[in-house]
N, C-alpha and C positions, 0 to 999 in steps of 0.2 A: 480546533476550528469548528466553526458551526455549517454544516451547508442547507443555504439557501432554501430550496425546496421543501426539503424536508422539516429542517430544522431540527435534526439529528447531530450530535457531535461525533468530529470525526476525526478520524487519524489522517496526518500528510506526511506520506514520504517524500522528501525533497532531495534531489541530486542534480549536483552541478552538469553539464552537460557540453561541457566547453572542453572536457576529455573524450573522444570518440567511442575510445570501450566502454565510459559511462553511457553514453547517447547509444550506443547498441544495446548494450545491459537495460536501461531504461524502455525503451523502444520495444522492447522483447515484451519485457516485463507486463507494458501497456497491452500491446498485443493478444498476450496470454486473458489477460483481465476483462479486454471487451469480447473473448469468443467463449468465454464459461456461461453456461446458465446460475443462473440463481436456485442456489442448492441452500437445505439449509445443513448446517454444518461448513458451507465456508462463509470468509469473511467477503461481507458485500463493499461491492466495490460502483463508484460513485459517479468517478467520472478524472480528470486527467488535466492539467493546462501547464501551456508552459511562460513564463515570464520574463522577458529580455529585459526586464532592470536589471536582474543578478545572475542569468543564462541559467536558471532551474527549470526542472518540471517535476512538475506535484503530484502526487497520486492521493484523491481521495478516499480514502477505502475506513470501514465501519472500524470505529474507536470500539477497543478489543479492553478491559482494563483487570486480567488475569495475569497478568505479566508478561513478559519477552518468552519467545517460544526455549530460550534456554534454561530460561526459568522451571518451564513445564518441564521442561526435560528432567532436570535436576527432582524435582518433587515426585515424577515418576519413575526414579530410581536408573537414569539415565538411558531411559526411550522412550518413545511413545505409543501409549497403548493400542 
C-alpha cells in the first residue's frame, strides 16, 4: 500500500477483530506503536484504522523487504544478533 503523506510504501497488517482476543492483541499491539519514539533501527510506524466493511484493523507500519523476521532468524544461524 502506498501512504498518503508520505508517499512511502508500506506494510498492513490486517487482523480480523470480530474475535475479542484478536481485538485485545490488536489494541495492545496499537498501543505499544503510538507510545515508542522514532528510533532508528525500529520499524516506523504510520498510523492505524479500522474498517467495518470486513471488521479489520490495519497497521501501517514501514515496508521492511529483507524478509520475515524468521527468515533473519534462519540466516543468522537461528538468533539474532
Amino acid at each position: 500500500a502506498l501512504h498518503g503523506p508520505s508517499k512511502k510504501l508500506v506494510a498492513l497488517k490486517e487482523i480480523s477483530v470480530n474475535d475479542k482476543n484478536n481485538r485485545e492483541q490488536m489494541l495492545n499491539e496499537v498501543r505499544t506503536l503510538c507510545g515508542l519514539p522514532q528510533l532508528e533501527g525500529l520499524v516506523q510506524f504510520f498510523g492505524a484504522f479500522y474498517s467495518a466493511d470486513d471488521g479489520k484493523i490495519s497497521i501501517a507500519l514501514e515496508y521492511m523487504n529483507a524478509g520475515s523476521l524468521e527468515d533473519l532468524c534462519r540466516l543468522a544461524g537461528g538468533c539474532i544478533p
